[in-house]
Structure formats: C-alpha cells, structure tokens
N, C-alpha and C positions, 0 to 999 in steps of 0.2 A: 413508450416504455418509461417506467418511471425506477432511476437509479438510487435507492435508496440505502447508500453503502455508507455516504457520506452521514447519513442522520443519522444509522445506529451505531458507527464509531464515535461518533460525538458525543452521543448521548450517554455510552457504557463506559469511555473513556470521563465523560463529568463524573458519573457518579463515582468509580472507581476512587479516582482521583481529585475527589472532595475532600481540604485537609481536616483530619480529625474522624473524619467516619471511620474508614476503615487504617489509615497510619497516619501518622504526620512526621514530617522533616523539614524543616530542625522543630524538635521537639525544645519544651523547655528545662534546661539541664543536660538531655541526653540528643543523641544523635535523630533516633527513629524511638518514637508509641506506636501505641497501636490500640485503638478505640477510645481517647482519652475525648474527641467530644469538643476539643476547645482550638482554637487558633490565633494565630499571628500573625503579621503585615509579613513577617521574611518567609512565614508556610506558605500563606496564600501567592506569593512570588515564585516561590521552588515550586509548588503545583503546579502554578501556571506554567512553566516553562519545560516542565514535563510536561503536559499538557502539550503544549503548541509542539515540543520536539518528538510528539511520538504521533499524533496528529496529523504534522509532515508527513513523517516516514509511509506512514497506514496510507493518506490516500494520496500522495505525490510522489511518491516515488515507488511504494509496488502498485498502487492503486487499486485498490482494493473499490469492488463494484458489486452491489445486492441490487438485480434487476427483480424488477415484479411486472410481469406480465399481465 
C-alpha cells in the first residue's frame, strides 16, 4: 500500500502558500496583498515557516494518511 497523504499535503500546502500567488505577508507597505505577484527575502521566510508549522501539525501530530490500494 502506498501512503500517499504526505505528497498531497505537501504539494496543495506549496502551492497554497507560494508568497505572492495567492497573499503575501509582510507585504510591502501593508501587512497582508493578495495576488500582487512579487516577493521578498522576509515573505519567503514567513511562508516557509508557515509552511513547515502547518506541515507538522497535518502529518505529525493528527497524521493525516491517503492510502491507495
């Protein structure tokens, strides 16, 4: 059986949380944009650590599992 829980969190969590596609934080000027398209050294850090902290949660501590038979 092959657990395929962990790739499609991964994968909908990158795209989600790509800065500038759909928001970015810290924008520049303002807090939060939303589809402005461009980024930063401190977006792409806050992404990431969104990223890695929701990441966690999904498949380490509820564990979240997409078996394919």
């Amino acid at each position: 059986m092959a657990d395929w829980g962990a790739v499609v969190i991964a994968v909908v969590l990158f795209v989600v949380l790509s800065p500038g596609l759909l928001f970015q934080i810290p924008a520049k000027g303002r807090l939060v944009e939303f589809g402005n398209m461009q980024t930063s050294s401190i977006s792409i850090l806050v992404h990431s650590l969104i990223y890695f902290g929701l990441i966690t949660i999904l498949l380490v501590a509820i564990g979240v599992h997409i078996n394919a038979d």
